[in-house]
N, C-alpha and C positions, 0 to 999 in steps of 0.2 A: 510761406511765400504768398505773395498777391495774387491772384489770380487775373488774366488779361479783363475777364466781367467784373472783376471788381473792381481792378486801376478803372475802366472806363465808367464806371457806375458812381468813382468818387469824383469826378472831374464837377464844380462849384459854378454855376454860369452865374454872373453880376452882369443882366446888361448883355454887349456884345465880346464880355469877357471872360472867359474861362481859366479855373485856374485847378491847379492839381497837385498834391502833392508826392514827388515820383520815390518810392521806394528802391533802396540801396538795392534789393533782391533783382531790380531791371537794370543795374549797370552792369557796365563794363569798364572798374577802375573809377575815371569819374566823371564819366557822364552815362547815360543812357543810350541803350543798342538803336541802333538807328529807325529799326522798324518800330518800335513803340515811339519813339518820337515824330513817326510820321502818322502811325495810328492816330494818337493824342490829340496832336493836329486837324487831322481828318475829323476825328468825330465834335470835335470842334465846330469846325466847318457847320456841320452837319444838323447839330444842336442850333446854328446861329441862322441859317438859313433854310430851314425845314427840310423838305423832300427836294431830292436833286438828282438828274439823270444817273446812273451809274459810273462810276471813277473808271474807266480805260485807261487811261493813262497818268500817271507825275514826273517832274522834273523835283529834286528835293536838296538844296544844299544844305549842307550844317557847316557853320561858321565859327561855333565855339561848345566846349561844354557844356549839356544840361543837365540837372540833377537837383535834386530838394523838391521847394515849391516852386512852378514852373506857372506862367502866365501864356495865354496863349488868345 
């Protein structure tokens, strides 16, 4: 299984774009658990705009399935 340092360690930045490829071993059926799709996300973020106050709080909807390679 992947390791959460590792999904975050493969995430590809092009630019203001990140992309990643999410392994079967983080779904649930067929998409991914909510909380690593919001991790994914985040560090995303994170990578695209350097240092940033600390996250207190998110609002997070999911709209559709994710899973494979994921752009973000």
């Amino acid at each position: 299984m992947t390791t959460f340092i590792e999904l975050l360690a493969s995430i590809v930045a092009t630019g203001n774009v990140h992309t990643v490829v999410a392994p079967a071993s983080w779904s649930q059926g067929r998409t991914l658990y909510g909380g690593i799709s919001s991790a994914l996300c985040l560090e995303a973020v994170q990578r695209a705009m350097g240092p940033l106050p600390s996250l207190r709080s998110a609002q997070i909807a999911f709209v559709g399935p994710a899973g494979g390679s994921l752009t973000m």
